[in-house]
C-alpha positions as a printed Julia matrix, in Angstrom:
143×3 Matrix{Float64}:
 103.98  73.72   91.56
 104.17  71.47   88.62
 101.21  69.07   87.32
 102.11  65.12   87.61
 101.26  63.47   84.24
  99.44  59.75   83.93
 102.82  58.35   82.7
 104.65  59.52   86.12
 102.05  57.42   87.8
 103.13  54.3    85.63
 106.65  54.21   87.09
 106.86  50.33   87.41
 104.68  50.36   84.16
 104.27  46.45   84.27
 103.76  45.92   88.34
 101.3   48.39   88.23
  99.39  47.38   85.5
  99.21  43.6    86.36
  97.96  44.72   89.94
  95.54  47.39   88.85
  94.32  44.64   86.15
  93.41  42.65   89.32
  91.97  45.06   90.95
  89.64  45.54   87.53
  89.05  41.4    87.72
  87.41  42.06   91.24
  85.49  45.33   90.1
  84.19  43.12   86.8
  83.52  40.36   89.3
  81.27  42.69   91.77
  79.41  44.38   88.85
  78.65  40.74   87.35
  77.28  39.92   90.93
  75.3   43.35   91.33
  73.81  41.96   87.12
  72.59  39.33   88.21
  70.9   40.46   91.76
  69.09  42.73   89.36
  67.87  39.78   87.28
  66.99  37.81   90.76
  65.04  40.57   92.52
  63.57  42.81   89.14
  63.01  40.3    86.53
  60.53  38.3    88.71
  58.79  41.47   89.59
  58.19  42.66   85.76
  56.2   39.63   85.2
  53.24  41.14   87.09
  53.32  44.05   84.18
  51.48  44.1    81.41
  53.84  42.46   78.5
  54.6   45.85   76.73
  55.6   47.62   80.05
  57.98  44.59   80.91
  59.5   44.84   77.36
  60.37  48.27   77.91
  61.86  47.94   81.45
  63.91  45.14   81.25
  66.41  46.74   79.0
  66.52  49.25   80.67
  67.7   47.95   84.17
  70.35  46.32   82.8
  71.03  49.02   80.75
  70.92  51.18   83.88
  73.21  48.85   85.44
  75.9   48.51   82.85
  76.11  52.34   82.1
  76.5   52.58   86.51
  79.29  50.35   86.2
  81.75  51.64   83.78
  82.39  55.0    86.12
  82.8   51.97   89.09
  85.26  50.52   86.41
  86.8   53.79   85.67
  87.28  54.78   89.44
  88.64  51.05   90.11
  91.61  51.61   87.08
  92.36  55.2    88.17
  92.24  54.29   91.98
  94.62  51.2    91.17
  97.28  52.99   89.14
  96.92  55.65   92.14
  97.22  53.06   95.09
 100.27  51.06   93.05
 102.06  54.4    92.85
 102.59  54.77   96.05
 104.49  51.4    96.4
 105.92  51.55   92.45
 107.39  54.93   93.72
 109.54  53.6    96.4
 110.56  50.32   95.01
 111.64  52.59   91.97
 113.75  54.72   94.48
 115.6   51.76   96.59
 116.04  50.46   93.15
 118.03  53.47   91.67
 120.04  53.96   95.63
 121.14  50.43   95.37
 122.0   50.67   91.57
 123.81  54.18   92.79
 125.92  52.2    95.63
 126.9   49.0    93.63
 128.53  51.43   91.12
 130.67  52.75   93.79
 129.03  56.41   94.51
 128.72  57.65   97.9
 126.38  56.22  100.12
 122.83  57.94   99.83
 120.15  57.09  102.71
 116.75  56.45  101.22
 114.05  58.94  101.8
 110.32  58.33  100.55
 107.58  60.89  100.56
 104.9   61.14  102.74
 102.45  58.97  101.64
 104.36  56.44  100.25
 104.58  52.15  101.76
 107.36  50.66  102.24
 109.22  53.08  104.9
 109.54  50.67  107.23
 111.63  48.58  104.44
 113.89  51.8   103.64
 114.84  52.22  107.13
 115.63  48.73  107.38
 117.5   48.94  104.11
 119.18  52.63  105.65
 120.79  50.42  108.53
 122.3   48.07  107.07
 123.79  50.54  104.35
 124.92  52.55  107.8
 126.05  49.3   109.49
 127.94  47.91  106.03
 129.75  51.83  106.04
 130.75  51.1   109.86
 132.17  47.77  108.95
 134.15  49.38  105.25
 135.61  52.09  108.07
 136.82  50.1   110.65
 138.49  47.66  107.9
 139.79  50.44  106.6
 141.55  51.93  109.63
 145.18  51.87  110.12
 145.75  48.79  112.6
């Protein structure tokens, strides 16, 4: 069994990207939320330590927050390229059927992995290729 590499992944490179993107907008979004709970509920209570102990712990929750969210931000860009595959993946396919059938080859039924959205699409798209081949035969036949 072969490895998959990243650039597999990226097979509607510019789809995918714009949606993961989003999907890093709401991540940045949460992590600026989670910031600034940590400034509403800790900062208040580091006032009741003595002014050198406060100094030292204030930099470091928000350094202990930042550092927590790049693996969130990480896991968010990884998860989106991941999640957009699986729709990329069969767009791609109908895509490259269609192309196959406008240029005159033999009709080819679409089949997507397991896994993949979009199947109910393809098997609408499979009937009406099988319902256009009924109509191209019975124009065809001798009358």
């Amino acid at each position: 069994m072969h490895k998959r590499k990243i650039r597999n992944f990226l097979i509607k490179r510019p789809m995918q990207l714009r949606v993961t993107l989003g999907f890093v907008g709401l991540a940045l979004v949460a992590v600026i939320i989670g910031e600034l709970l940590v400034y509403q509920v800790f900062w208040p209570l580091t006032t009741a330590l003595p002014r050198d102990t406060a100094m030292i712990i204030r930099p470091q929750l928000f350094t202990i927050v930042f550092w927590y969210s790049v693996p969130v931000l990480l896991f968010v860009i990884l998860g989106g390229i991941v999640i957009t595959h699986r729709i990329a993946g069969p767009v791609y396919h109908i895509e490259r059927k269609l192309d196959k059938l406008l240029q005159g080859e033999p009709l080819e039924l679409i089949r997507l992995r397991k896994g993949d959205e979009l199947k109910e699409l393809a098997e609408k798209i499979n009937a009406v290729l099988l319902k256009f081949q009924e109509l191209q035969k019975t124009d065809n036949s001798p009358k």
